[in-house]
Every structure is written in structure tokens, then in C-alpha cells.
N, C-alpha and C positions, 0 to 999 in steps of 0.2 A: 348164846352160850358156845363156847369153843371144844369141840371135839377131840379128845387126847386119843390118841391110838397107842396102846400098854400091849407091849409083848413078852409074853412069860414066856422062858429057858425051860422049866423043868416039865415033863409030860404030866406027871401027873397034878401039877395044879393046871394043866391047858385043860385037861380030861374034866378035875373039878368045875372049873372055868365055864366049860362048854355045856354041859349038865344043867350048871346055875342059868346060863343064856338061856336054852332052850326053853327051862320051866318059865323063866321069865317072859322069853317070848308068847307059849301058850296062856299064859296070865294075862298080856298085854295085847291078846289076839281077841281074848276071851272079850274085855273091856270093850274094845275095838268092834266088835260084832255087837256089843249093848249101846253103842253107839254112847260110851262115858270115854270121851276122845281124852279129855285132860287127865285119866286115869293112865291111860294108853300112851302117851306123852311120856308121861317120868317116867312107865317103863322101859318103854322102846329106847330112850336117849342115854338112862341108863344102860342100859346094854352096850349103846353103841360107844357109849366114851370107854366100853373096856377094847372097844376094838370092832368088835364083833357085829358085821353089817352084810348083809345082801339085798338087792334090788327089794322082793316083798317088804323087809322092814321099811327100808327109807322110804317106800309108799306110801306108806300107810301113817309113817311118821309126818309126812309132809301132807299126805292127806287130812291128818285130825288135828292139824295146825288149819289150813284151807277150810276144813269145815266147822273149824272156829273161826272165822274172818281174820284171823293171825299169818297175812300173807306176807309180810316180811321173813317171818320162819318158815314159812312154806315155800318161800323161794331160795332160801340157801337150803333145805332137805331136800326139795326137787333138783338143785342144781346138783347134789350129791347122787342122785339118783341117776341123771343121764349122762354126768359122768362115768357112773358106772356101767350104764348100758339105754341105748336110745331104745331097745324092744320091749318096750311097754305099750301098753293098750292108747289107742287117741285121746281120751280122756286126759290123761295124763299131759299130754301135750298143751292141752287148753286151760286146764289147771297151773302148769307150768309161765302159759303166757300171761294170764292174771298176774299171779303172782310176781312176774316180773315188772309189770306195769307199775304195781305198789310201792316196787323199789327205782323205778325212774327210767329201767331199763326197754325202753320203747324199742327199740331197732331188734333186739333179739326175740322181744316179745312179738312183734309180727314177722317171723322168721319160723317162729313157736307154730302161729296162727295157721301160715302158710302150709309145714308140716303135718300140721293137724289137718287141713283142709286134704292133702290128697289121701292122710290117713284114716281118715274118719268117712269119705265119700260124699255124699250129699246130706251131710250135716248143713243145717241152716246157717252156723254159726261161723262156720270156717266158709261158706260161699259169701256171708255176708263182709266179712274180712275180706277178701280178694276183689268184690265189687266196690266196697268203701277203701280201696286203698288210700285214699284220703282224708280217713276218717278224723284226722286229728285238726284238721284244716277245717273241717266243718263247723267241728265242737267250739273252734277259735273263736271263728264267727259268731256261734251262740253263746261265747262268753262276755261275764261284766255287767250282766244283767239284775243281779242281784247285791245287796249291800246286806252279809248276813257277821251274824253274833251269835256269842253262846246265848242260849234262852232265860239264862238263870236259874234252873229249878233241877239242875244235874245233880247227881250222886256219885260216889266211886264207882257203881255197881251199873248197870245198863240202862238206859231212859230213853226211850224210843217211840214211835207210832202214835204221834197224837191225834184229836179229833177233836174239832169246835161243838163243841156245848153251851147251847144259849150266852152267859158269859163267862162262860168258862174255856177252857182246852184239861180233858182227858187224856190223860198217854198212860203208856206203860211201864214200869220199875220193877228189878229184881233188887232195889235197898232191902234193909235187913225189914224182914217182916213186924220184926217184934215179937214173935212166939218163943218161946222157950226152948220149942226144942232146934231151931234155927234150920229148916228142911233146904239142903241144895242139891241142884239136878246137878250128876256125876256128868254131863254132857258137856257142861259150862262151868261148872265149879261154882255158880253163883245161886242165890235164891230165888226158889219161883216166883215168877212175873203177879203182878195183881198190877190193877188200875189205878190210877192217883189222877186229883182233879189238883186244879191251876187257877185261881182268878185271873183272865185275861182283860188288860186293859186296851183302849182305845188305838192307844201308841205300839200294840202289842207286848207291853212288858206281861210278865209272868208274876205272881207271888200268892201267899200262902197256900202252898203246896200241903195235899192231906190226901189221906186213903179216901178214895172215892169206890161210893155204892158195896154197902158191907155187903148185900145179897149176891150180888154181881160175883164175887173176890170167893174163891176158892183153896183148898190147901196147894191146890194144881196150876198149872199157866192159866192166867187170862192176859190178853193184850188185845190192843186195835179195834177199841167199838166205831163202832158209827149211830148218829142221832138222826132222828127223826128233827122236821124244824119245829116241831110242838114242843119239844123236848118227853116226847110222852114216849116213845119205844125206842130201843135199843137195840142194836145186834152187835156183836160183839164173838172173839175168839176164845175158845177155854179147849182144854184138854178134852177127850174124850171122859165126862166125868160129869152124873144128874145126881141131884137127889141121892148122894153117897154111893151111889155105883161108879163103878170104874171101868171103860169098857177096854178090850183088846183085838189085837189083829193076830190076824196067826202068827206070828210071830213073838205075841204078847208085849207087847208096845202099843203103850197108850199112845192113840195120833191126836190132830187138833178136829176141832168143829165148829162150825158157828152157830149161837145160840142166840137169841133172841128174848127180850124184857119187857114188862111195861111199867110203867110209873101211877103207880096208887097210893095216895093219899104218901106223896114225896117221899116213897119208898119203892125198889125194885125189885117188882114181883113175880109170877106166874111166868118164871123161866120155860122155854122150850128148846128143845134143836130142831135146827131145821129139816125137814124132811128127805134132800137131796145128799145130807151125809149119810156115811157108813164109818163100820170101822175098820175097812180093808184101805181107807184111804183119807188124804185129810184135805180138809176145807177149811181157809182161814180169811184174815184182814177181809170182812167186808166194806165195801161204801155204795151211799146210796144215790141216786143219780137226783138233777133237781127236782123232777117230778114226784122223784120218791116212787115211780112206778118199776125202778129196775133196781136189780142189786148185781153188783160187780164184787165177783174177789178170787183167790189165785186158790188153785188146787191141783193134785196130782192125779186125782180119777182118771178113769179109763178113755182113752181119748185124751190125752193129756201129750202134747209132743216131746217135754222136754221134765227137768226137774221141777219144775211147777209151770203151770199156765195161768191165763188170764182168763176167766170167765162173766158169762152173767145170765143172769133167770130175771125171768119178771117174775112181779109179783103183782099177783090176780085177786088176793080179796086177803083177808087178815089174815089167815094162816093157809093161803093156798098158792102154790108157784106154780109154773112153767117149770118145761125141762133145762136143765142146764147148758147154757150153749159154749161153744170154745170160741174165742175172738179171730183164732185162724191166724194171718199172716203174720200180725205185732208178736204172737209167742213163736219160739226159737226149741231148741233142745235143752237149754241152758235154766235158767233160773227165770222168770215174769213174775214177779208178786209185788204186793202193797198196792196195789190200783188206787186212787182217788179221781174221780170226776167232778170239774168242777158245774158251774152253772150255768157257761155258756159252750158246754160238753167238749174240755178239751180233757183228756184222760191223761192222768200222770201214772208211773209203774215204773219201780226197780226192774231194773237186768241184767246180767253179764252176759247173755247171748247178744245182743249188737253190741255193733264197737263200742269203746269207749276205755275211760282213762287208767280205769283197772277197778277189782270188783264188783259189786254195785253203782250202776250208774243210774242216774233217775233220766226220764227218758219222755216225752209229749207225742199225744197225736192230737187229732181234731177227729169228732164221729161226726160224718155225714148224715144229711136227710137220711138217703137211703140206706143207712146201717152200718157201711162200709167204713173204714178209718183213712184216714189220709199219711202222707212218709211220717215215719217214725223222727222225730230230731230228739239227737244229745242235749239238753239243756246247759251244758259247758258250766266252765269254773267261773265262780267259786262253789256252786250250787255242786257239783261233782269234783271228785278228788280221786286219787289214786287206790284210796280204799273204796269200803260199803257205804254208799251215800242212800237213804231209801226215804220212805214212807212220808210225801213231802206231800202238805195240807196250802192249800190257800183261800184266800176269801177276794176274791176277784176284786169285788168293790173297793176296797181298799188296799189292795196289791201287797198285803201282810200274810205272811203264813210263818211254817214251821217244817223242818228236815229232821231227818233222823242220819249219825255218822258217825262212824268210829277209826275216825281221822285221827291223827295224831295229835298231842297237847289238849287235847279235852278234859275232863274230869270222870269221866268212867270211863268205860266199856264201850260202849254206845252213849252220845249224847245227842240232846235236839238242841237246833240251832233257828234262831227267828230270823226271819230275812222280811227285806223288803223287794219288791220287783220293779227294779228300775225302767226296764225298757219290754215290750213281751215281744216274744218270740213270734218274727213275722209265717205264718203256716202257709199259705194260697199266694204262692209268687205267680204275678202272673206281667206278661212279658208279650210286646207287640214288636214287630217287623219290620219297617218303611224305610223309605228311601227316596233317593231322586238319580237319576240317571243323564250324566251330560257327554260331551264332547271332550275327549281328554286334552286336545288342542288348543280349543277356543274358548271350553266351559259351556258352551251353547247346551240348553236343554234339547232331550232326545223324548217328544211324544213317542207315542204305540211301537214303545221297545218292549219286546214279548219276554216275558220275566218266569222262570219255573224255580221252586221252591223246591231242594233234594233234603233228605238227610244225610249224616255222617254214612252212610251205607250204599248213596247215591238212587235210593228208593224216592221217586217222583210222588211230591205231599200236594203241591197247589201250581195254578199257573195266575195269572193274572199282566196285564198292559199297561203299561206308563202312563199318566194321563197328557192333557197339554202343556200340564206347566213340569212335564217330566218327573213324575212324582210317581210310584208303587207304593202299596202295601196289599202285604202277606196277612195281615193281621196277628190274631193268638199264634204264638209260639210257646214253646216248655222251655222254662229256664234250664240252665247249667247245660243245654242240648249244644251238639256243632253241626250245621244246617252248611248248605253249599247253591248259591241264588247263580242263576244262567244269566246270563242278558244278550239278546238276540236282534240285532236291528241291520235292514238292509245297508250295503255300501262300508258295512264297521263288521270288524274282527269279532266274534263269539267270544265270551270272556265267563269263565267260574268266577264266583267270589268267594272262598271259605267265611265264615263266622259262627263264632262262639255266642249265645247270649246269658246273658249275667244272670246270678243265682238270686236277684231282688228284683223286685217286682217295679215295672218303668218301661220304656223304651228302647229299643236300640234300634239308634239310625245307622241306615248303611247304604253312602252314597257309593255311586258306579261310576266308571269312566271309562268312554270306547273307546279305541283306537279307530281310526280309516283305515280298510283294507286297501284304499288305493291314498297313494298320499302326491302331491304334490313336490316336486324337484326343483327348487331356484339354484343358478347358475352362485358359485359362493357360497353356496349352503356346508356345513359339514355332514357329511353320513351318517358321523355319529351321535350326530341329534336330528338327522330326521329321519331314521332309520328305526332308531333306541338302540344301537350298535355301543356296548361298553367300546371307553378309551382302552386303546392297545397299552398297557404296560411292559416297561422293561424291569430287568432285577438293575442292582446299583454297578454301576461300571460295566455294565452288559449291552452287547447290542443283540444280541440271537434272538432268534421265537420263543417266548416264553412257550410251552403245552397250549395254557389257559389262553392267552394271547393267540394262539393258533385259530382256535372257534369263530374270534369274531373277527379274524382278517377273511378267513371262509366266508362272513358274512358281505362281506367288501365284496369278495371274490364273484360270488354269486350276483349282488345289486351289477355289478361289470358285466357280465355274462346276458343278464336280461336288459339291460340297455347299453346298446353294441357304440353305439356314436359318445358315448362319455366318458369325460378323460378329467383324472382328478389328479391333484396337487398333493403327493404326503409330507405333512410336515411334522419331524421330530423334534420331541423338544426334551433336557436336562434338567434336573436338580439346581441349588446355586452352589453344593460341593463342589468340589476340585476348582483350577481355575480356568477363566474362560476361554483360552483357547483348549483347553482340555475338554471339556461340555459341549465347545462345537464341533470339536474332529468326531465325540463320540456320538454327538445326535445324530450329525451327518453318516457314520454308519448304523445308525440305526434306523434311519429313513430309507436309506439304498438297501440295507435287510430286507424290511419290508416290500420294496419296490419289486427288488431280486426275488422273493418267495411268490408274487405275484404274478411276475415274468415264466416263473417257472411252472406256474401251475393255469398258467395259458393267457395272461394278459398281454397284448401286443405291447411293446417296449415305448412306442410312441402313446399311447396312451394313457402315459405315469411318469411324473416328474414327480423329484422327490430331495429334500432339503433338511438341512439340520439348525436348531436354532437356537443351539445351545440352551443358555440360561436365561434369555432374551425376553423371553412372553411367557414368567412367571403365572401360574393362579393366585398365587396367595401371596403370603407376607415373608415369607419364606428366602430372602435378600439373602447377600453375603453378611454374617457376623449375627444372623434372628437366631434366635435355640428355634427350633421347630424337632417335633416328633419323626419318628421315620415315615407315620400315614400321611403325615402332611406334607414330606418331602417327595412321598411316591405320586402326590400328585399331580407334581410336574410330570416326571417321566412321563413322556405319554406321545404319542404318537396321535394326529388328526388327516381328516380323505373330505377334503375343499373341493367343493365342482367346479370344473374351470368350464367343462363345454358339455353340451346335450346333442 
């Protein structure tokens, strides 16, 4: 929608004008605090297309755009907003970079992140940003994995969160109920959620979609059960709402809870809540682990780091649990919910505290023996998108599941999408070290050359010795790490090697090569290959010192200095430009250049002879009438130091 900004002339309609803003405003504040954001909407926008805007509004407009998942609109109101001023709260910032993502705007949106990050302090979400600078390069890699489609069983209206039921798939629908008096939460503008079941086939297609479990289904939300594999109990989300009571928070808002079923005589019956709800806070989206001895699901309680967490309790006998525990690192300040585990315990869970493409991004770990979870990985495109991609089921065995996303060109609000899993997501890269160590001269293997292992920090990890056939290993390394291997052998030069090793799991060789610390001198030789002295270059038509050129005639200088009896030959040489008596008057002053800089920096005069040779002894192909490049022409140019005597 396009924003008209109307300025009235006469005071006393500004006076009416502003009167009607404000009451509007307090209407749209009112809304705004019942958390009936789409009511809050048409008033706020109206207002603003009379003109009439300050920072508070455009927040809060773009906020109950954001807290509908309408981040295309929330990112041109946020853009309105920090145009109008950057001193808003951190939030906002993070809110801001979402929503930019949605719109494709990746480079501002981590600029947003960044922002956020030293504004917010030791927010997880903005540290997690600055250590994934690369986060999009990750996701890459983890993309293409899946081959997904709409599910078929969409509506206009929201269709989300499903769960495998013997053979079926349950999800969740705010379609029109079919009641009379048609009840929508002012929140979403839509009707509340109830359960719909799916006959799932083999191939995972979907069809005859119908109200599932009359007892279950409420006037209120339910969504997101999870089944027992009997198919005999259920847990499942509902409003705070038993047995015709309705509960409240101080606030008086009804929150979510999860409740529990069981199945008598193919009906679902002797509902409960769970005992670790309240009504100061909400508990939703369960799943149950494969043993069925744990339950996972996302909650705000006390102890909750961010807008919802990840949790899980066991459970101790039919209606007896464990305390609720926080999963700790995987949740952020940000959003964790929809947890699903599968059965060879990798945990999937929506987020928008770690990186990712904007939104909701659906997100894996692996749980450990020991309890602990392994790095978090983005599951990448297509399975994630720029919007809210969540509540993503699968059946290992057959690498078929189902997502919940309210991506663009869908058919509601929220639709589910079947996917297959093409390739799975490699979790435990694991990555070895080795090597062999020779003679950079002759290739000759180097035994019991003494080898230390540093990291990027030069912190000393391992040491280990060449064997006879010249061979090391370090063994285990950590992928995507940069490591720094010494190699120390009598009679040869000490030598680093930096290396990277790769973020997949395999090998990496990393052959060495020593130098001699004393080398060998033949009479003929040039310095500049048995020294490793770069060729002396000139510029074109130049005979002077280049700077760069100065370093390794030093080098010259110096091999003179330490052995007093040697007397070398320099010989200059040209391009096949210009023509050839032009090439050799210049090489020849550029050989006596050199000679002379030598002379003068303390070589006796007899000691150095020095010649030009034009265009004569070519490197390359590089003739008179070749096109050649200028790096291939600069090749010639070059000056060489031939030993004539020892």
C-alpha cells in the first residue's frame, strides 16, 4: 500500500484532523496491547496515510506486520521507521534485519545484524551473526537436498504443523470451521486452529482431508499433536481451555498448553494438561522422542533465554514427568519452537536466532550419547526460504516428510509442503592430517624430520617424527580449522606450512619441502636459481633500480660479501619491442646499472662483468610480430648473476 502524505491549510481542520489521529491512535494502541495486531493495522495506516506519523506508530505498525510473519510489510514500515530515526531499542534492529532478508536485501540486513550486535550486547543472536559471517555460504552447501511440492490438502486459510499418525498425517487448519457463528482471533484475522487428519500414502501423497478427533477440537486453538507409535495416546497444543473453563494470565490472555489423550474404543478421551503448565506461561508443539521416553517442546517459562525455547522432561510412568529441562546452547533470545526428533535422534526446530535466510528457518542438530547436541546446521534451500519455514516432520526410513511455510504463491497463509530428502545432511566431519616430507631439490624423502602441529593462534597441539619412508601424520583434526605444521630437520632451513582443512569429512595431505641450509655453488650456475633470488626486473624502456628490484640485487650483494673469491657475469636481457639495436644499447645499460649499484655498494670492480643482450635469449614465444600480453613481455626483461669463478 502506498502512503499519501495530505496537508491541510486550514487550522481548524489540522485541530480536527489531530484530535481524530490521536483517538485513533489510542484505539489502535488499545488493539495493539490485546495483541489483535490486524485490528492495529488498518488503524495505524490509516492514520498514517493522512500524514500523521512518529517513530512509536511506525513501530508498532511494523511490528504487528513482524508479528504476523508479513515481513515484506514490515520491512518497508521498519524502513520508515529508521529513516525517521535509528534510536530505537535493539530489537528493533533484529526485527529490521529479518525482515530485510524476506525482501532479498541480504547486505543491509547484516549491517542491521551487526548494529544490533553492539547494540544489544551479548545477545546470542547478534554474536552468532558476527561469528557466522559466512553464514550464507554454509546454508549453500546444505542446499538441494530436498525435492519438495505443495502437499495438496492446503486451504486459503493457515495449514501447518503436521504429525505422522499410523496412516495418516494430522496438521493443523484455521479453514472455516463450519459453525454458524464463524469465531476469528482479532490476532490473525482467521479462524481458530482445530486438527485435520490426511490419508497418507506410500509415495507420500495426501487425500481425503476431514476434521480429525471431534474430542480433541475445541471452540479455542489446537494444533501440533504428537502420537504415540500404538497410535493410543496423544499430546497435543490447545489454548489454555478443559472441561469449559477458560484459564488466564494476569494479564487475561488466554496462553497455549499441552494436553494429552488416549484412545478408547476409537475415540479420544480422558483429556489432561500436563502438569509442568501454568497459566503465567505457555507450553506448546510437543514431539516425542523414539523411545517415547522423552517429550520435547518449545516454551517461554521461567528460564527461557529468548522468545520461546527448546525444551524437554521425561517421562516417568503414565502421567508422571521429570522437571523440565532448557536444551541450553541451540536456543538464542530469539524464537526455538516446533522441535521434532527423529529416530535416529537428529532434532529439527524453527528459528530466527541463528543465521539464516530470513524468518523462520528450520535448523538440525544431532543429540549425543552424553546429552549434549552437536553444531547447529541451516538445512538450506529449498527446504528454507526467506520467509517462516517451520515444523518439519520426517520418516527417516523413507526420507519423506512434510514443512510447514508461508512462502509466497502458496494457497493460504501457511501451507505444508511434502518433500523428499535427497541427500542427508553430513553432521560429524571428521578430517585426518598426513603428509610426507622431501628434499625441495632432489625430491629425496627426509626420515626423523621433527614435525609440531600449532593452531591459527600458534598454540603448540601435537609433535610427532617422519617415519623412513618420510611420511607424518597428525592424525584427527577439526574441520574448517587453519592449523600451521613446523618441519625441523638437521642441515635444512626450518619451514611453517599454513593449512586450512576442508569442512567434509576425508583427508588432507600436506606434502613439505626443505630447503638446504648450505647449498652447493657450480661454477655457471645462476644465483638466481640456486639461491631462489627473484629475476631482477626492469620497467619498459628503463634501465634504473626498480625499489622491488633493489631487495634481491641486496641478495646478490650479500651471497658477494660471504664468498670473497666469486666473480659473476650479469647479464641483461630485453623484450622483442623496439628494434634490435635499440634492445641492445638498453640492456647493455641495464646490465652496467646493475654492475655500477654493486660497485657502489662495495663489490670490487673486477669482480663483475656485465653485458646486454638485447632481444637474443628470449623465454618465451614472445618474437618480433607474436601479440604477447605485457606479463609475458615483462618476462624477458630481466637481468641474471652466472658464476664464472669461486
Amino acid at each position: 500500500m502506498k502512503i499519501k502524505f495530505i496537508y491541510i491549510a486550514l487550522f481548524s481542520l489540522i485541530a480536527v484532523n489531530v484530535y481524530s489521529q490521536k483517538a485513533g491512535e489510542r484505539k489502535a494502541d488499545k488493539n495493539y496491547d490485546k495483541f489483535a495486531y490486524i485490528d492495529a493495522i488498518k488503524t495505524y495506516e490509516r492514520i498514517a496515510e493522512k500524514g500523521y506519523k512518529n517513530p512509536d506508530m511506525l513501530q508498532k505498525i511494523a511490528n504487528a506486520y513482524y508479528f504476523n510473519a508479513d515481513l515484506v510489510n514490515a520491512e518497508k514500515w521498519y524502513g520508515e521507521l529508521f529513516a525517521m530515526t535509528q534510536d530505537v531499542e535493539a530489537e528493533n534492529y533484529f526485527r529490521y534485519a529479518q525482515s530485510l532478508k524476506a525482501v532479498g536485501n541480504y547486505t543491509k540486513a547484516d549491517e542491521m545484524m551487526a548494529a544490533f550486535n553492539v547494540k544489544s550486547g551479548n545477545d546470542k543472536r547478534g554474536l552468532l551473526a558476527k561469528e557466522q559471517k559466512d553464514y550464507r555460504e554454509a546454508i549453500k552447501r546444505n542446499s538441494g537436498r530436498y525435492n519438495i511440492e505443495d502437499a495438496g490438502i492446503n486451504s486459503e486459510y493457515s495449514d501447518y504443523g503436521p504429525a505422522f499418525y499410523m496412516d495418516k498425517v494430522v496438521f493443523t487448519s484455521t479453514r472455516d470451521t463450519g459453525n454458524f457463528s464463524k469465531r476469528k482471533h482479532t490476532w490473525t484475522d482467521q479462524y481458530f486452529s482445530n486438527l485435520y487428519g490426511a490419508d497418507l500414502s506410500a509415495e507420500g501423497a495426501l487425500s481425503n482431508t476431514d476434521r480429525y478427533g471431534k474430542k480433541l477440537n475445541s471452540k479455542f486453538h489446537e494444533s501440533t499433536p504428537a502420537f504415540t507409535k500404538d497410535g493410543k495416546t496423544v499430546y497435543f497444543t490447545r489454548n489454555n481451555y478443559l472441561d469449559g473453563k477458560k484459564g488466564k494470565d494476569a494479564n487475561k490472555v488466554t496462553l497455549l498448553k499441552i494436553y494429552k489423550a488416549t484412545l478408547v474404543d476409537e475415540k479420544w478421551t480422558n483429556i489432561k494438561e500436563l502438569p509442568f503448565n501454568s497459566d503465567s506461561y505457555q507450553v506448546a508443539h510437543p514431539t516425542l522422542s523414539a523411545d517415547e521416553k522423552t517429550l520435547y517442546f518449545a516454551s517461554d517459562m521461567p528460564g527461557t533465554k529468548g522468545l520461546s525455547d527448546i525444551y524437554k522432561v521425561d517421562i516417568l510412568a503414565e502421567d508422571s514427568y521429570g522437571t523440565p529441562v532448557n536444551l541450553g546452547d541451540i536456543n538464542t533470545e530469539g524464537r526455538e519452537t516446533f522441535p521434532f526428533i527423529t529416530s535416529d535422534n537428529e532434532l529439527y526446530f524453527a528459528s530466527d536466532g541463528h543465521p539464516g535466510l530470513g524468518g523462520l528457518d528450520i535448523f538440525v542438530t544431532k543429540l549425543e550419547k552424553d546429552g549434549s547436541f552437536q553444531q547447529v546446521h541451516n538445512i538450506g534451500e529449498p527446504a528454507n526460504s526467506p520467509f517462516d519455514d517451520f515444523a518439519l516432520i520426517i520418516n527417516k526410513a523413507n526420507k519423506r516428510g512434510f514443512l510447514s511455510s508461508n512462502r509466497p504463491n502458496g494457497v493460504g497463509n501457511d501451507d505444508i509442503y511434502k518433500f523428499l530428502e535427497t541427500k542427508e545432511l553430513q553432521f560429524d566431519c571428521e578430517q585426518l592430517l598426513a603428509g610426507i616430507v622431501t628434499d625441495e631439490e632432489t625430491g629425496a624423502i627426509l626420515p626423523n624430520t621433527k614435525l609440531t602441529l600449532f593452531d591459527e593462534n600458534f598454540n603448540k597441539l601435537k609433535e610427532t617424527v617422519s617415519g623412513p619412508d618420510g611420511r607424518y601424520d597428525f592424525g584427527e583434526v577439526e574441520c574448517e580449522k587453519k592449523y600451521y605444521v613446523r618441519a625441523e630437520q638437521p642441515e635444512y632451513t626450518t619451514k611453517e606450512v599454513p593449512v586450512i582443512i576442508a569442512k567434509e569429512s576425508g583427508s588432507t595431505e600436506l606434502p613439505i619441502e626443505l630447503e638446504k641450509a648450505v647449498k652447493s655453488i657450480p661454477i655457471g650456475g645462476d644465483l638466481a636459481d640456486v639461491f631462489g633470488i627473484n629475476l631482477i626486473y626492469f620497467d619498459l624502456d628503463k634501465w634504473n633500480i626498480r625499489p622491488d628490484a633493489a631487495v634481491d640485487i641486496a641478495k646478490i650483494l650479500d651471497v658477494l660479501n660471504e664468498y670473497p673469491n666469486m666473480k659473476i657475469d650479469i647479464r641483461s636481457h630485453t623484450d622483442s619491442r623496439q628494434t634490435h639495436r635499440y634492445n641492445e644499447v638498453l640492456s647493455d645499460r641495464r646490465a652496467k646499472s646493475t654492475r655500477d649499484w654493486l660497485i657502489k655498494n662495495g663489490i670490487a670492480p673486477e669482480r663483475l662483468t656485465a653485458k646486454g643482450y638485447g632481444e637474443t635469449q628470449l623465454v618465451n614465444k614472445c618474437a618480433d610480430g607474436v601479440e604477447c600480453t605485457e606479463a609475458e613481455h615483462q618476462l624477458n626483461r630481466r637481468s641474471q648473476f652466472i658464476i664464472t669463478a669461486l
